[in-house]
C-alpha positions as a Markdown table, in Angstrom:
| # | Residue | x | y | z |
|---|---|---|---|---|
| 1 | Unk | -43.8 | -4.9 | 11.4 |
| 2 | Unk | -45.0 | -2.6 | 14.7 |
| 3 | Unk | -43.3 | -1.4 | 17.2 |
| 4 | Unk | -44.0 | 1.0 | 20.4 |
| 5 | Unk | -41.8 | 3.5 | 22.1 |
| 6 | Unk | -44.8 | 4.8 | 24.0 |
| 7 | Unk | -45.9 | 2.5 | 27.6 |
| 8 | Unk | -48.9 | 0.6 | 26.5 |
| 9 | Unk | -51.1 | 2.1 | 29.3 |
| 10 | Unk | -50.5 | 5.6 | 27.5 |
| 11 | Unk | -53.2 | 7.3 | 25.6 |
| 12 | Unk | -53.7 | 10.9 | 23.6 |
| 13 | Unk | -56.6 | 12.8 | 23.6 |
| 14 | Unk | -57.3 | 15.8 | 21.0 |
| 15 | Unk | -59.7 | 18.0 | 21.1 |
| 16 | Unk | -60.8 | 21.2 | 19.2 |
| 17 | Unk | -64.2 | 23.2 | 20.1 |
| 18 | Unk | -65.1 | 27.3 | 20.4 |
| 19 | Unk | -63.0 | 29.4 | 22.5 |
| 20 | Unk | -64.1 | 29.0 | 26.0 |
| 21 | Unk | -62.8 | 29.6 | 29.4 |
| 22 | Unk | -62.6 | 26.7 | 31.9 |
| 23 | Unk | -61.7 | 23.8 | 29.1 |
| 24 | Unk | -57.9 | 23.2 | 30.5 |
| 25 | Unk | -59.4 | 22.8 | 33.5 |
| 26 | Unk | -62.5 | 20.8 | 32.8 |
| 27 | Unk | -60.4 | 17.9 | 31.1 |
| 28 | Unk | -57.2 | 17.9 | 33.5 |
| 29 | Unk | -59.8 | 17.7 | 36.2 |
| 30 | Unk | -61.3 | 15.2 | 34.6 |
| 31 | Unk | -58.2 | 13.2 | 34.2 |
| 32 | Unk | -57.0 | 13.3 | 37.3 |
| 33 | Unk | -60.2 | 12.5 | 38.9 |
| 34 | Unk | -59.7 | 9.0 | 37.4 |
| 35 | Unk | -56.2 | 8.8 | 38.6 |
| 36 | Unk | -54.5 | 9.4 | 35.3 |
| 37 | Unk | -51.0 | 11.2 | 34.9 |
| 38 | Unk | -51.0 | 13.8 | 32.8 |
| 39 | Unk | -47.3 | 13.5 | 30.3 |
| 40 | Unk | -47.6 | 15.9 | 28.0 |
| 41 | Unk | -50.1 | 19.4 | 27.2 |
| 42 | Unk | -49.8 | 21.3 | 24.5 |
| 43 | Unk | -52.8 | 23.8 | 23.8 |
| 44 | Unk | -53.8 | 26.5 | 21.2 |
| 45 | Unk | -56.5 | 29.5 | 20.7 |
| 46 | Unk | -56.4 | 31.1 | 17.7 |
| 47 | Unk | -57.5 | 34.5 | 18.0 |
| 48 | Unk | -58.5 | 34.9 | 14.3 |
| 49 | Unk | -61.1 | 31.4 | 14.1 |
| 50 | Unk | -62.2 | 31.2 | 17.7 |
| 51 | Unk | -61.2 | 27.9 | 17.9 |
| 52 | Unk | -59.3 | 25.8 | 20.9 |
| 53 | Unk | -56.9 | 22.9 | 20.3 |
| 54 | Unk | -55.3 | 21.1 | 22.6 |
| 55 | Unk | -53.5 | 17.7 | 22.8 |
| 56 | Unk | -52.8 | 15.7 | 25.7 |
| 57 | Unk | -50.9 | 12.5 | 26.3 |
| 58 | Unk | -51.8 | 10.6 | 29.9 |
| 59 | Unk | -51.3 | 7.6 | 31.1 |
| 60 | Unk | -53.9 | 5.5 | 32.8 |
| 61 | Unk | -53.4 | 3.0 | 35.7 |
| 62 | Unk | -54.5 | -0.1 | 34.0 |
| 63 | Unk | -53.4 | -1.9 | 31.3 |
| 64 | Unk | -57.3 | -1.4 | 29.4 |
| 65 | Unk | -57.2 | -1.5 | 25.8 |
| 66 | Unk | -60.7 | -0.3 | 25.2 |
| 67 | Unk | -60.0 | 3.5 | 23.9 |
| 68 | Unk | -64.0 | 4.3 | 23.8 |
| 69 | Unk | -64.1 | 3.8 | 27.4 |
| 70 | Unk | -61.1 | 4.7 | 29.1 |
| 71 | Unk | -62.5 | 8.4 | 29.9 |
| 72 | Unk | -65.6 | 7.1 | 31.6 |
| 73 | Unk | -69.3 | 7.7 | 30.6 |
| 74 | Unk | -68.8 | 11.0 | 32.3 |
| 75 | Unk | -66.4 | 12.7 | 29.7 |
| 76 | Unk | -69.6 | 13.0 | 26.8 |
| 77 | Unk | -71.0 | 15.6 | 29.1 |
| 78 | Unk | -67.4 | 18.2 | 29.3 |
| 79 | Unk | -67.5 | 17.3 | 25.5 |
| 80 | Unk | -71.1 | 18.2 | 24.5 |
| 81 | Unk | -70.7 | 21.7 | 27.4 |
| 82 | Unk | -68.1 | 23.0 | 25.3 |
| 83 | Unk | -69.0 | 22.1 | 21.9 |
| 84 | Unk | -66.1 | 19.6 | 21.8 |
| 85 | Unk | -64.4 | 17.3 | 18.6 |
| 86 | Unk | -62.4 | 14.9 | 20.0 |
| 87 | Unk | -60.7 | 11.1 | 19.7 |
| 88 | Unk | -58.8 | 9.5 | 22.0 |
| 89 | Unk | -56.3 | 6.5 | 21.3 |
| 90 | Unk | -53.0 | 4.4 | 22.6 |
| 91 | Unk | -50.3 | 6.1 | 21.5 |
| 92 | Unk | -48.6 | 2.6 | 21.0 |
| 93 | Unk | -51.2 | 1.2 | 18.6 |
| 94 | Unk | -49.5 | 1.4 | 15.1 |
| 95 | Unk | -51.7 | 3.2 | 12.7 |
| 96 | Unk | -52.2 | 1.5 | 9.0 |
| 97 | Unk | -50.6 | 3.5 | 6.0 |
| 98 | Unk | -50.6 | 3.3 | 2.3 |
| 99 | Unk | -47.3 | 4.4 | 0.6 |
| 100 | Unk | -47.9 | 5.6 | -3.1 |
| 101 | Unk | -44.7 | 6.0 | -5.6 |
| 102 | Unk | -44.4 | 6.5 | -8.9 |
| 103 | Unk | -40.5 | 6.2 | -10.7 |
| 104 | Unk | -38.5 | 8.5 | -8.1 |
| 105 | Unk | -37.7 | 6.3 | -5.2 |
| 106 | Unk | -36.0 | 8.7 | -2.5 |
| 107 | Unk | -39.2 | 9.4 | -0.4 |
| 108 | Unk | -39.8 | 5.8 | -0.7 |
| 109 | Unk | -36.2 | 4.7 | 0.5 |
| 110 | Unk | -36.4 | 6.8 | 3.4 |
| 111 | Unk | -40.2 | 6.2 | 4.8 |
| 112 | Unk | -39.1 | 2.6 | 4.8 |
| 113 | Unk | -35.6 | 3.0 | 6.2 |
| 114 | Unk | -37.4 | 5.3 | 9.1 |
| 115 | Unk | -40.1 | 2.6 | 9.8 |
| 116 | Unk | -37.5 | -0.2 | 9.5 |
| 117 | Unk | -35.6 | 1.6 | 12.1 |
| 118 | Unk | -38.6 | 2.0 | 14.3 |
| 119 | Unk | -38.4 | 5.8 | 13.9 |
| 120 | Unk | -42.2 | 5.9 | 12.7 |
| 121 | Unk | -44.6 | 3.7 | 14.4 |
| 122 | Unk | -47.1 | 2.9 | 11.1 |
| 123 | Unk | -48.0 | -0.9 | 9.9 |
| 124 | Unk | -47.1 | -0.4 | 6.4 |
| 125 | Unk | -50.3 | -2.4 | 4.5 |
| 126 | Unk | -49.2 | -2.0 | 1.4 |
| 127 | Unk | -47.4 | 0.1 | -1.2 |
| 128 | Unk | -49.1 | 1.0 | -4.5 |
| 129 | Unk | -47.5 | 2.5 | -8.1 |
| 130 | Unk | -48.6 | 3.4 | -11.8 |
| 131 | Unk | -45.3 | 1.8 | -12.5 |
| 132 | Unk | -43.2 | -1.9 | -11.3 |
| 133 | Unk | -39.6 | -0.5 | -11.3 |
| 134 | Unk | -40.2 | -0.4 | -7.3 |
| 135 | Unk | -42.0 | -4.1 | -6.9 |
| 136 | Unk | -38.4 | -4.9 | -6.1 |
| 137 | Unk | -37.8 | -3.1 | -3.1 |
| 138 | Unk | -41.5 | -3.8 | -1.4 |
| 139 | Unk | -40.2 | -7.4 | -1.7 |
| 140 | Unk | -36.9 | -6.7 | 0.0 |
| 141 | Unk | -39.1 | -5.1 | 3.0 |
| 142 | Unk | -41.9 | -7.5 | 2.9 |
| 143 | Unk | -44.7 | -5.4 | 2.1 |
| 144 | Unk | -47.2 | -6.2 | -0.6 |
| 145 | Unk | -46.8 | -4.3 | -3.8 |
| 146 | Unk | -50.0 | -3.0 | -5.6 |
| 147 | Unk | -49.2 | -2.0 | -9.6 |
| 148 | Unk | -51.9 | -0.1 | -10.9 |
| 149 | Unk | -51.1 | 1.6 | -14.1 |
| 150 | Unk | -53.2 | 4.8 | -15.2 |
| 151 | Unk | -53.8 | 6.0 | -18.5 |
| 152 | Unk | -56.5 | 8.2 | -19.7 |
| 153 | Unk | -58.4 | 5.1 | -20.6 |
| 154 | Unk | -57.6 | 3.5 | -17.1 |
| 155 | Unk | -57.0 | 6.2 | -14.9 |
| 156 | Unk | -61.0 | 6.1 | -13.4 |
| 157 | Unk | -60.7 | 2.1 | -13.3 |
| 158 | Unk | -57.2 | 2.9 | -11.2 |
| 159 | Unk | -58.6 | 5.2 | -8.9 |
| 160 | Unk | -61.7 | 2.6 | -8.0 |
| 161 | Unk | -58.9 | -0.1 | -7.4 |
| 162 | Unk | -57.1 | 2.4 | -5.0 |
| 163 | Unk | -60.7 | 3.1 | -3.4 |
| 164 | Unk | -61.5 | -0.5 | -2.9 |
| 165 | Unk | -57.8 | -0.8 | -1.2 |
| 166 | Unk | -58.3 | 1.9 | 1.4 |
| 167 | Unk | -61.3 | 0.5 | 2.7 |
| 168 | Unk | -60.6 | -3.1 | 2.6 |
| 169 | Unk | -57.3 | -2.9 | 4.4 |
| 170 | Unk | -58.9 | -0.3 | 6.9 |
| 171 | Unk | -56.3 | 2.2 | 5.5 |
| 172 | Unk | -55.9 | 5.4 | 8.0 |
| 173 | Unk | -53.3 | 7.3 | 6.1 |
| 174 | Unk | -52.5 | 7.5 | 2.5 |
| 175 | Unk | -48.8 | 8.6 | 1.7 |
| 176 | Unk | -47.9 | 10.1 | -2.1 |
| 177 | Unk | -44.0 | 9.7 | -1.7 |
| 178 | Unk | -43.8 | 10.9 | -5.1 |
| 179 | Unk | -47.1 | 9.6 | -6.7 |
| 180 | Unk | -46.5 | 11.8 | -9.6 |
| 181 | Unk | -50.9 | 11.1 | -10.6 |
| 182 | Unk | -53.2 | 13.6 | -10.2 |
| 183 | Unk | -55.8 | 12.7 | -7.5 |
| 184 | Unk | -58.8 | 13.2 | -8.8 |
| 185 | Unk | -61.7 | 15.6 | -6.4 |
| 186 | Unk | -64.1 | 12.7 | -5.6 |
| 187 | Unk | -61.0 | 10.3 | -4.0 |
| 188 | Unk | -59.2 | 13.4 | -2.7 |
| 189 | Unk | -62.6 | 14.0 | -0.7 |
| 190 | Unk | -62.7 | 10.3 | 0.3 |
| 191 | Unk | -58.9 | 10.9 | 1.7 |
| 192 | Unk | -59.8 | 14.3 | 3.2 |
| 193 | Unk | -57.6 | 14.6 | 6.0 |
| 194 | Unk | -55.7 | 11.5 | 5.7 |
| 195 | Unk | -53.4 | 11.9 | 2.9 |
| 196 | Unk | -50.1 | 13.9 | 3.1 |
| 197 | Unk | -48.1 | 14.6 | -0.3 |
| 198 | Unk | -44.7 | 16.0 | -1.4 |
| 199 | Unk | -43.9 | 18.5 | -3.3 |
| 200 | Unk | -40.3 | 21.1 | -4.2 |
| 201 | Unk | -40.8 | 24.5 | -3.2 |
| 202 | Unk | -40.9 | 25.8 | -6.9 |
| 203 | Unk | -44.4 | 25.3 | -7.0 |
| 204 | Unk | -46.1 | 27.5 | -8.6 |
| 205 | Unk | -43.6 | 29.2 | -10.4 |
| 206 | Unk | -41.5 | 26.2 | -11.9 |
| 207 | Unk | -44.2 | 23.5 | -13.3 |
| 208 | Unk | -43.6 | 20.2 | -15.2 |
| 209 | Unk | -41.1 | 17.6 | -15.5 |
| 210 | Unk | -38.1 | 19.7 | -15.2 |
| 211 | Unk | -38.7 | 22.3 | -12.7 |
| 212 | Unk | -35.1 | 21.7 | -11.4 |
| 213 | Unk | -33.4 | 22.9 | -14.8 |
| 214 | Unk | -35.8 | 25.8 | -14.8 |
| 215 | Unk | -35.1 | 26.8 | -11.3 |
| 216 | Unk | -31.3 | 26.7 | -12.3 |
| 217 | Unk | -31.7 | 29.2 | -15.4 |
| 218 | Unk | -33.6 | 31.8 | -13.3 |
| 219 | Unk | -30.9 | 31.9 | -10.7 |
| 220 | Unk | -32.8 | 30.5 | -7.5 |
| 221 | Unk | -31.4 | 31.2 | -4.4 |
| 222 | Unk | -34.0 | 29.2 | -2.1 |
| 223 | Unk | -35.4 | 26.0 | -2.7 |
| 224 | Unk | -37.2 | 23.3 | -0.4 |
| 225 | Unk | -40.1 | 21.1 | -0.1 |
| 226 | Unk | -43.7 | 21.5 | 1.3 |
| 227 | Unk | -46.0 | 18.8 | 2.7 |
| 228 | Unk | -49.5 | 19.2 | 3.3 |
| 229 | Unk | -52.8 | 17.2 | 3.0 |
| 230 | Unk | -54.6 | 16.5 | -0.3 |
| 231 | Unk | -57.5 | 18.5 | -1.1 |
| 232 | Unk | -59.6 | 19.3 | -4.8 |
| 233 | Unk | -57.1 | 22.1 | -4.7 |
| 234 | Unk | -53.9 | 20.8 | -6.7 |
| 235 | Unk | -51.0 | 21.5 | -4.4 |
| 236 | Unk | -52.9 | 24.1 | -2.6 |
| 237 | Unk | -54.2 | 22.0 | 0.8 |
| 238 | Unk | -53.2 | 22.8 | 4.7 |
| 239 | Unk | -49.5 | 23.0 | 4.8 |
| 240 | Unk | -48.0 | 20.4 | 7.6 |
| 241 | Unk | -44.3 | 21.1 | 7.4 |
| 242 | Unk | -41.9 | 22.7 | 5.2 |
| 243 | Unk | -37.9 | 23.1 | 5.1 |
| 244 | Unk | -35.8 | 25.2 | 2.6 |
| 245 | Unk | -31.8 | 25.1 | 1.7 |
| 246 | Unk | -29.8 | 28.4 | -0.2 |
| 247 | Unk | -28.0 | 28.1 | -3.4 |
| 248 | Unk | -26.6 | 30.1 | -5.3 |
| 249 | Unk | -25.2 | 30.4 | -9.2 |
| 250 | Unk | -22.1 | 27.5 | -8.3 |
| 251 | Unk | -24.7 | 24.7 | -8.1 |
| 252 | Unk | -25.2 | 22.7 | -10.9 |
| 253 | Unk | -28.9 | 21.2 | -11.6 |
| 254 | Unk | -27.6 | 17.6 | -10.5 |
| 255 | Unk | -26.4 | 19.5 | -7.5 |
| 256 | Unk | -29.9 | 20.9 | -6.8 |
| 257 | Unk | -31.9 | 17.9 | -7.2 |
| 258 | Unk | -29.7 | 15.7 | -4.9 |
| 259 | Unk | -30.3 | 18.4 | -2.5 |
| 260 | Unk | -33.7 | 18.4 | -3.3 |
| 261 | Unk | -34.4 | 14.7 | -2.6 |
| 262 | Unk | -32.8 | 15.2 | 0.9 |
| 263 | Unk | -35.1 | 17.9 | 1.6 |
| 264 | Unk | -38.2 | 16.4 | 0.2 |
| 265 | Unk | -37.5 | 13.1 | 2.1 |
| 266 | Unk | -37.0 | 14.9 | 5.4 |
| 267 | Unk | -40.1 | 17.2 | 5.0 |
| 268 | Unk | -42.0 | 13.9 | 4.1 |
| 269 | Unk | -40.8 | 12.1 | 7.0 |
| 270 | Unk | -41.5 | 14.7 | 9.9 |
| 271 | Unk | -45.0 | 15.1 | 8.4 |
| 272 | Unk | -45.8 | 11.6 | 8.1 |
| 273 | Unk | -44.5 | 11.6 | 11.6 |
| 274 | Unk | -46.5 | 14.4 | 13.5 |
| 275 | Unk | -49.8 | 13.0 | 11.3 |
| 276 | Unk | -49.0 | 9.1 | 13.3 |
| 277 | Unk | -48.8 | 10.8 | 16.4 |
| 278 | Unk | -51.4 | 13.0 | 16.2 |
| 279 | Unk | -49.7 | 16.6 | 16.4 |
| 280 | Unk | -51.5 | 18.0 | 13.8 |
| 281 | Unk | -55.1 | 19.8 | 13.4 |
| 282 | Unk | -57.0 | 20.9 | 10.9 |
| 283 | Unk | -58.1 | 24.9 | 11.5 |
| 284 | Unk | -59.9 | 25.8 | 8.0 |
| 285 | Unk | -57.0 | 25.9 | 5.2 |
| 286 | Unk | -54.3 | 25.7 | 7.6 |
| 287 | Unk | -53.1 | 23.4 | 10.3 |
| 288 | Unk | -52.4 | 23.6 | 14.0 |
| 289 | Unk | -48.5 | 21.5 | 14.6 |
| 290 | Unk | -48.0 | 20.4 | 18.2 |
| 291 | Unk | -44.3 | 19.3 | 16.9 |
């Protein structure tokens, strides 16, 4: 299931390199040279890195499908002048995701509901858990179902599976919608930069499998979700997007996790989003968000 909301003659273009003056100019000139119409610019210099982002969506006056190409064979040479990372794609061209869940199904639910809807523009290759209390509703939605239980004994074994998964299916984003494993370094470097996880706000204060109940007998008043990219780091990689609700001492700990599963869903869904559009960059340990 695919779908496009963007024209199919639309393309982005990201780029990051060293501060510089003239790189605005060099690539719009560049663009408009080739008779492309420039929809959307959204740029960034952070002051504290040195560093230039910018994202730009134009569309071209052809119907070409070839994304190496479509900025000409004289684009390498603005690129290598100012030092330049970039990729350029069709914003209609659905990327491939793999959903990871473990027993709580509310990320899940809504990933699916969203991309059922047509709200997030992924091709769904597949959803993997330790557990099969979810098989059910991968059938419903049509998307194959991967169980691959991890133990102590099993857990490298697992991860190879998971490894072997990603590359055969040409996977370009990894989503833990509540994959309550820990990752360990060697796949989380194999993912780097292309898988997002969920977490609540309680982090680090509140640990284990009731961080809820604790939160509720030290009084909380603020609780919400995080997501951000998986590094070696447990919980500690570049921040994406985060949301938070007040409480206070009336709500009960059933109260607080049903608000927390909105939250966390939400927070999930907006940075699974920005990632498939291409809205985000990477600036050392923290991210640049063209939302």
């Amino acid at each position: 299931m695919t779908y496009s909301t963007q024209k199919p003659n639309t393309h982005t273009l990201c780029v990051s390199c060293p501060s510089a003056t003239g790189i605005i100019a060099a690539i719009t000139s560049h663009l408009a040279g080739r008779g492309y119409f420039i929809c959307e610019l959204s740029q960034y210099d952070d002051e504290d890195t040195k560093r230039f982002f910018m994202r730009c969506t134009f569309e071209v006056n052809s119907d070409s499908t070839d994304e190496a190409s479509i900025l000409g064979p004289y684009f390498g040479a603005i690129a290598d002048r100012f030092g330049m990372a970039w990729n350029v794609h069709r914003t209609d061209r659905a990327k491939r995701v793999l959903l990871m869940v473990s027993k709580f199904d509310h990320c899940l639910r809504d990933l699916l509901y969203r991309w059922e809807a047509k709200e997030l523009n992924m091709h769904i290759v597949g959803i993997v858990s330790n557990h099969t209390m979810l098989e059910p509703m991968a059938t419903r939605y049509g998307v194959p179902f991967h169980h691959l239980p991890v133990t102590k004994e099993t857990k490298d074994a697992a991860e190879q599976s998971l490894r072997e998964l990603v590359n055969t299916q040409n996977v370009e984003l990894v989503v833990l919608a509540r994959y309550m494993q820990i990752l360990s370094d060697s796949i989380s470097r194999d993912l780097d930069g292309r898988c997002i996880n969920i977490h609540h706000s309680f982090l680090p204060s509140f640990k284990g499998g009731s961080p809820y109940a604790q939160a509720h007998g030290r009084g909380v008043k603020l609780m919400g979700a995080t997501a951000h990219y998986v590094t070696g780091d447990l919980d500690e990689g570049p921040i994406i997007e985060q949301d938070v609700r007040r409480i206070d001492h009336r709500y009960s700990v059933t109260e607080m996790q049903a608000m927390g599963r909105e939250v966390e869903s939400g927070v999930l869904s907006r940075a699974v989003r920005m990632h498939l559009e291409d809205r985000i960059f990477r600036d050392g340990n923290k991210t640049i968000v063209f939302a």
